[in-house]
N, CA, C and O atoms as a Tinker XYZ file with bonds, in Angstrom:
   280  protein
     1  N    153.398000   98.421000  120.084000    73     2
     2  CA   154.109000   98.129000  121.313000    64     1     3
     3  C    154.046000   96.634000  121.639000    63     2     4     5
     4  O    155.020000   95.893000  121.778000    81     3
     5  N    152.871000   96.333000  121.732000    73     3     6
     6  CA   152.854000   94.402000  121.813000    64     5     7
     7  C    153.576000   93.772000  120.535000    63     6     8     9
     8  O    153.976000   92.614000  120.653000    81     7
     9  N    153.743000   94.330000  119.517000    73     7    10
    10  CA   155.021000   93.504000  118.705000    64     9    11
    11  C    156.475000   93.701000  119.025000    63    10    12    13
    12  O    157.485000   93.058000  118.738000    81    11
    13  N    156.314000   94.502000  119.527000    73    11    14
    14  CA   157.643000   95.446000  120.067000    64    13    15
    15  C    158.317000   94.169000  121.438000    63    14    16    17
    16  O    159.477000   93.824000  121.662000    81    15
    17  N    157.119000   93.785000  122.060000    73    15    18
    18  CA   157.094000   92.762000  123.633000    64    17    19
    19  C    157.436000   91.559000  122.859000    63    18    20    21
    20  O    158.507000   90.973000  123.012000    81    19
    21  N    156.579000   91.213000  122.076000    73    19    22
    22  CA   156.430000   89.845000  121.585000    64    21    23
    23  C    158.340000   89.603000  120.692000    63    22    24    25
    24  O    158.980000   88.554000  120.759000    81    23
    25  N    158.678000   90.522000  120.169000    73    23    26
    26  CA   159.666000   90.066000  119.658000    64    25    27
    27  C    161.031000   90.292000  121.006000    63    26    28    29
    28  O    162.141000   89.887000  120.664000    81    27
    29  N    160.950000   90.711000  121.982000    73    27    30
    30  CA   161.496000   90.754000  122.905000    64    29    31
    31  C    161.296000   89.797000  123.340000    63    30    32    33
    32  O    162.290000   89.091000  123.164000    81    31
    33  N    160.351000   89.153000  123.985000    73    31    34
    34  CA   159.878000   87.782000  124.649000    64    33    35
    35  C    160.621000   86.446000  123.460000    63    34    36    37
    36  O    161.378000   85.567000  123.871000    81    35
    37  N    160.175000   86.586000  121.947000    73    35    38
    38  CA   161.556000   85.560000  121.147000    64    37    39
    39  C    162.795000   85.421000  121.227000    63    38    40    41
    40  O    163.426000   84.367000  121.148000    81    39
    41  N    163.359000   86.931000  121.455000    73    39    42
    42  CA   164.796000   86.838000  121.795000    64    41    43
    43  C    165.507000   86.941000  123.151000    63    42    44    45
    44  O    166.712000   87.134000  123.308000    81    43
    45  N    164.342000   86.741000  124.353000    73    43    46
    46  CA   164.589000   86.494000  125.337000    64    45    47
    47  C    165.130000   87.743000  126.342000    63    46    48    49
    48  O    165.340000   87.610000  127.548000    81    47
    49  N    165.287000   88.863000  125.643000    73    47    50
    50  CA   165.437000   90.142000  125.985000    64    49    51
    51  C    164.059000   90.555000  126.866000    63    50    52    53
    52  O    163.110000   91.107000  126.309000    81    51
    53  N    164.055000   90.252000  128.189000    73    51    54
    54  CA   163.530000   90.765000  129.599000    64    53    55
    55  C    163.073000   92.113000  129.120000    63    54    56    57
    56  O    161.977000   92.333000  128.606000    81    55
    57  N    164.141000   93.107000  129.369000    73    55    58
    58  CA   163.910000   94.690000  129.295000    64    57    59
    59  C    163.449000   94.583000  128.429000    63    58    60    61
    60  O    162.709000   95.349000  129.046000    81    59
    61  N    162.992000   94.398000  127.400000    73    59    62
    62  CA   162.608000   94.738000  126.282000    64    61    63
    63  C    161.164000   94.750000  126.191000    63    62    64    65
    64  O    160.374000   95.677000  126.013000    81    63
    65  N    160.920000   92.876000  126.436000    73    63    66
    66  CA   159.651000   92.558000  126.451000    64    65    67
    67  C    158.947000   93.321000  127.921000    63    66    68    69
    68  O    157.749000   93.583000  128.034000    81    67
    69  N    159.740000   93.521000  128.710000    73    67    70
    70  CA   158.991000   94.543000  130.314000    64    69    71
    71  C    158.454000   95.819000  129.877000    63    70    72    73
    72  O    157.242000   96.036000  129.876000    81    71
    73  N    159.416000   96.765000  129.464000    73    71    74
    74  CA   159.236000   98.279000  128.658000    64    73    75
    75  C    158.425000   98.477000  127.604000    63    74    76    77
    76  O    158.211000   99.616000  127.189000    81    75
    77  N    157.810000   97.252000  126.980000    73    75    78
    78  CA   157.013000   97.570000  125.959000    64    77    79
    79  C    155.752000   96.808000  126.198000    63    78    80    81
    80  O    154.682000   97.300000  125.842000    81    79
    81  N    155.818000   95.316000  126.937000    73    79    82
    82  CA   154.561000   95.303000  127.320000    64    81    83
    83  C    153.990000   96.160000  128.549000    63    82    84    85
    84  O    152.774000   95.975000  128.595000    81    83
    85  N    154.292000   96.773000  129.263000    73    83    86
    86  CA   154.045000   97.752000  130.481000    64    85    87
    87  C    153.286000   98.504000  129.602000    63    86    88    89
    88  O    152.057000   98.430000  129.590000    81    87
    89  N    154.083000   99.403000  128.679000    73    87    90
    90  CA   153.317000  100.348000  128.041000    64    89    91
    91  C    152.116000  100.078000  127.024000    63    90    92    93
    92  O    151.365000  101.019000  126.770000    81    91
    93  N    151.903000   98.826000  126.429000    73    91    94
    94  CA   150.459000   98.458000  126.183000    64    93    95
    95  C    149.973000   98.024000  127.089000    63    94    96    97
    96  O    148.816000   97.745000  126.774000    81    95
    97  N    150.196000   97.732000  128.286000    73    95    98
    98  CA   148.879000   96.936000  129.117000    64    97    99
    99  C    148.492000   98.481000  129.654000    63    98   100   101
   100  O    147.278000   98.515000  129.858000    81    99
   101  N    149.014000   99.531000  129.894000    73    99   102
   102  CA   149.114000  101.132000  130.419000    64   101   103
   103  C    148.020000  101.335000  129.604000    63   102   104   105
   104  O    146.863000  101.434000  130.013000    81   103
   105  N    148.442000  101.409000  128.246000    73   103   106
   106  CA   147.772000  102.196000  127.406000    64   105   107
   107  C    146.418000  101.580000  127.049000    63   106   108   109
   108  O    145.517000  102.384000  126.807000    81   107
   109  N    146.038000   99.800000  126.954000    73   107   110
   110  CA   144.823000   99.349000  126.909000    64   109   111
   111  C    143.930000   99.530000  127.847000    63   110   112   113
   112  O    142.755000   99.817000  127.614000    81   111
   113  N    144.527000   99.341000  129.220000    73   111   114
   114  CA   143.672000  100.040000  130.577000    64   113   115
   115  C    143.187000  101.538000  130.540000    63   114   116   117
   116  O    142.104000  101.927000  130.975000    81   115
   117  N    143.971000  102.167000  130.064000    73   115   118
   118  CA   143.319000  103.634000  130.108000    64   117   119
   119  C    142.326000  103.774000  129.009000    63   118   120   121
   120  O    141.280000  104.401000  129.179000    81   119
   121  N    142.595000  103.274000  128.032000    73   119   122
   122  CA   141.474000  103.247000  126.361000    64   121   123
   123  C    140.463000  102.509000  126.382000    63   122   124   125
   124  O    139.435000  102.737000  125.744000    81   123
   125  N    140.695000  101.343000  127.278000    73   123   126
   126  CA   139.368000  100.186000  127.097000    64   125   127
   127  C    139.806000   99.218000  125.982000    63   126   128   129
   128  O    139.239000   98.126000  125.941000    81   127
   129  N    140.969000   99.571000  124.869000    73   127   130
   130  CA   141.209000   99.508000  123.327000    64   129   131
   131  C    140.744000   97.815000  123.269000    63   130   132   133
   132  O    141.756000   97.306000  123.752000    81   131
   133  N    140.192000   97.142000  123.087000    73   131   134
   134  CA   139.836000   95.284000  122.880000    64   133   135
   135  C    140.903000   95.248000  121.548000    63   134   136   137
   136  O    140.709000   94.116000  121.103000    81   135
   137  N    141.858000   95.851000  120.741000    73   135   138
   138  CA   142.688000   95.382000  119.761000    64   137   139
   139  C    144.024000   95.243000  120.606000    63   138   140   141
   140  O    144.488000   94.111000  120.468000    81   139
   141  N    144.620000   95.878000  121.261000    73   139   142
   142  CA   145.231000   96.243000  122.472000    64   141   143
   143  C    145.436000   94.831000  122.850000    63   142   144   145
   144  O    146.249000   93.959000  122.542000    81   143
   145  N    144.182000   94.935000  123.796000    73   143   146
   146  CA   143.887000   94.091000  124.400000    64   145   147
   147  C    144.279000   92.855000  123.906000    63   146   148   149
   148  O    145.177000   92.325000  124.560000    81   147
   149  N    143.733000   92.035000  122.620000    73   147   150
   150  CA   144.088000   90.967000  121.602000    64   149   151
   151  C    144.970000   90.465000  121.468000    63   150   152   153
   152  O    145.187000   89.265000  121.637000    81   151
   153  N    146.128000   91.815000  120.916000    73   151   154
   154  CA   147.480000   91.442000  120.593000    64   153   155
   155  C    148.621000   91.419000  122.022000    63   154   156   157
   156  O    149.839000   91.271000  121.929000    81   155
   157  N    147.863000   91.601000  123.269000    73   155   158
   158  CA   148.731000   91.469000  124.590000    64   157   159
   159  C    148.205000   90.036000  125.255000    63   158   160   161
   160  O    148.834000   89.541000  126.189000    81   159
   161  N    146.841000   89.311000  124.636000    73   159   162
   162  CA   146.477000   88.103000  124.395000    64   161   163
   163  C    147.998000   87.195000  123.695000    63   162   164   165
   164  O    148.813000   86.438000  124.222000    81   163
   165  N    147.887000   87.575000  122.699000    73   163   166
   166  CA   148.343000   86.742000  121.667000    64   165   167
   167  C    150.249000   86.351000  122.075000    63   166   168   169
   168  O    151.007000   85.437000  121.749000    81   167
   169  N    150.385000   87.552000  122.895000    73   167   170
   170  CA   151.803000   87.448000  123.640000    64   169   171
   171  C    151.957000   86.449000  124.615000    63   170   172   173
   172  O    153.078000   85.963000  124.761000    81   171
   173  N    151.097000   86.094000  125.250000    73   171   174
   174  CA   150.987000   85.317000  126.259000    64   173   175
   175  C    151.561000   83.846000  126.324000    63   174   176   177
   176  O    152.093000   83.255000  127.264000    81   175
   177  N    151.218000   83.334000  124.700000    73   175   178
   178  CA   151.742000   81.862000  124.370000    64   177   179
   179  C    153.005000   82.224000  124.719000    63   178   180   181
   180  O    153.423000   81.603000  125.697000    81   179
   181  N    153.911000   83.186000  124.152000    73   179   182
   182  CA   155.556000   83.599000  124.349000    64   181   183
   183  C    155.725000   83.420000  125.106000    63   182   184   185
   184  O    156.480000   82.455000  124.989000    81   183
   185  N    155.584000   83.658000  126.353000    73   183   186
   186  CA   156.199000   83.819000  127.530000    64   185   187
   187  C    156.231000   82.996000  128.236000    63   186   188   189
   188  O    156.908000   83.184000  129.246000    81   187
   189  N    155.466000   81.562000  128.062000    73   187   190
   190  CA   155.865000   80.315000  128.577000    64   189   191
   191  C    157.175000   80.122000  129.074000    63   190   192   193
   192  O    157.448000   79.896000  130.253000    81   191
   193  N    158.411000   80.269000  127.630000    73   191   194
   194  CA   159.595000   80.047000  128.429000    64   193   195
   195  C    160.325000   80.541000  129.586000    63   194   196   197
   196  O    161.120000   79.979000  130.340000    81   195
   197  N    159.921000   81.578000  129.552000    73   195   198
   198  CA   160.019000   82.586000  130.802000    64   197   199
   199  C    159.419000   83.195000  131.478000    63   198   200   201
   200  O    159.459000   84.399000  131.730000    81   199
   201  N    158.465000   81.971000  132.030000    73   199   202
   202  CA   157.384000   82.180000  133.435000    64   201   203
   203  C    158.265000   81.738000  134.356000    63   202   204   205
   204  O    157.664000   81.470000  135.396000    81   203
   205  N    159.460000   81.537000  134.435000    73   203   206
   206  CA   159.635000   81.267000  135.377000    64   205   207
   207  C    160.351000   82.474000  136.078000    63   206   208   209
   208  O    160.731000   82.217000  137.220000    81   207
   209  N    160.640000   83.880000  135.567000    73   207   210
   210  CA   161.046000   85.063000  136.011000    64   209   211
   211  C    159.292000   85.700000  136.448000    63   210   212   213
   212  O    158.180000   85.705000  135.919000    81   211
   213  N    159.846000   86.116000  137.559000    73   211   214
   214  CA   158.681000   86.970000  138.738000    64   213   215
   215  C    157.998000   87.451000  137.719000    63   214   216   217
   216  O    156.819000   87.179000  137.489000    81   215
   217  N    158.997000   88.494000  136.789000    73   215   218
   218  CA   158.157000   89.846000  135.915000    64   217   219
   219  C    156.967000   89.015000  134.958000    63   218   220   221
   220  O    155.742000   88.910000  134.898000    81   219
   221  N    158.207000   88.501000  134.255000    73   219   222
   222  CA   157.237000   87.336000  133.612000    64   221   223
   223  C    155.332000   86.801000  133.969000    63   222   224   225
   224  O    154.317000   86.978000  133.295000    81   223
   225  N    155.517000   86.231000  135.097000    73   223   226
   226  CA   154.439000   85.213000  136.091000    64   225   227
   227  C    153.893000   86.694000  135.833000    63   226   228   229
   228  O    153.041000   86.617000  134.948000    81   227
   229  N    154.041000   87.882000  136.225000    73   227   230
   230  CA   153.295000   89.287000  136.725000    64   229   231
   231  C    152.483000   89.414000  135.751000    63   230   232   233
   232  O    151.264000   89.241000  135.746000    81   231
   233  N    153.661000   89.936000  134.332000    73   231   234
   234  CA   153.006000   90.174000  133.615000    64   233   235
   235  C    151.664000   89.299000  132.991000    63   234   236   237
   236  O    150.576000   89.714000  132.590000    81   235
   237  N    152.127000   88.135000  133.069000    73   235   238
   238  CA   151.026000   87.117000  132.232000    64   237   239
   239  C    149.935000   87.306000  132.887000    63   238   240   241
   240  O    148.940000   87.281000  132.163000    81   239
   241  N    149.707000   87.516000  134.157000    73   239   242
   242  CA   148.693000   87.737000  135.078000    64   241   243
   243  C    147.888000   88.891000  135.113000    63   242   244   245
   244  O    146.672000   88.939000  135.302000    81   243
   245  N    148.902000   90.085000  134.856000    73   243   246
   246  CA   148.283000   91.051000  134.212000    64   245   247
   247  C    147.482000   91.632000  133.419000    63   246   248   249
   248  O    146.630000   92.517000  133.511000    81   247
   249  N    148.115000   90.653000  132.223000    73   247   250
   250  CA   147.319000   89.974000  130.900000    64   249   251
   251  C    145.737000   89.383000  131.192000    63   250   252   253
   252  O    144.648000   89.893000  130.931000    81   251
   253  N    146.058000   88.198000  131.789000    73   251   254
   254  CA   144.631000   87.875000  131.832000    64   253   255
   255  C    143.626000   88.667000  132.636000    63   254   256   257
   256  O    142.434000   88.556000  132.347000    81   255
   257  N    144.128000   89.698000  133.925000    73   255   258
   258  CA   143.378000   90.137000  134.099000    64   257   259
   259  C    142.319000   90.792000  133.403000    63   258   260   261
   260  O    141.101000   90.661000  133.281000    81   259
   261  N    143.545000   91.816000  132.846000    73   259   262
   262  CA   142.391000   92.501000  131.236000    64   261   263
   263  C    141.682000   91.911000  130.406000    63   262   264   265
   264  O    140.745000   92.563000  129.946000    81   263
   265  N    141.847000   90.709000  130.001000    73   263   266
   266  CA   141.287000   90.382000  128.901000    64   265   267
   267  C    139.737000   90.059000  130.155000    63   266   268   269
   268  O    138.641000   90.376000  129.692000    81   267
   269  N    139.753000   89.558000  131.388000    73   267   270
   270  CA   138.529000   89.357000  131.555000    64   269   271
   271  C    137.968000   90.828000  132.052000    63   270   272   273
   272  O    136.740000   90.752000  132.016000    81   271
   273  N    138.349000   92.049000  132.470000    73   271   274
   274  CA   137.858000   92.536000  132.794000    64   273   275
   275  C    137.285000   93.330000  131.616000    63   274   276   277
   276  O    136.391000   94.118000  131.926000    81   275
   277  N    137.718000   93.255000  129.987000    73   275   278
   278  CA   137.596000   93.785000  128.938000    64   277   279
   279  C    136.373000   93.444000  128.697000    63   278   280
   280  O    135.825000   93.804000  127.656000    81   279
């Protein structure tokens, strides 16, 4: 699913990268999973270009939450 975001977030496709990172940050919160976790890390550089959409700013924030609460 985070490759699924990450190649959404390259081609700039919003819905894409929303619907699929939602469902790994879902699914790492409920598992605890730290690989999960990693590869919703590793998305984060992506989305630079488009921090400047709300979902965007959310999600990235989202992101780091987990990784520290991991």
């Amino acid at each position: 699913m985070a490759e699924l975001a990450a190649l959404g977030a390259e081609r700039g496709d919003l819905n894409q990268l929303m619907h699929y990172s939602g469902s790994a940050l879902e699914l790492a919160q409920q598992t605890g999973s730290g690989f999960i976790g990693k590869k919703l890390q590793g998305l984060q550089t992506r989305l630079a270009p488009l921090m400047p959409d709300g979902r965007v700013s959310n999600l990235h924030r989202q992101i780091s939450t987990l990784a520290i609460t991991s």
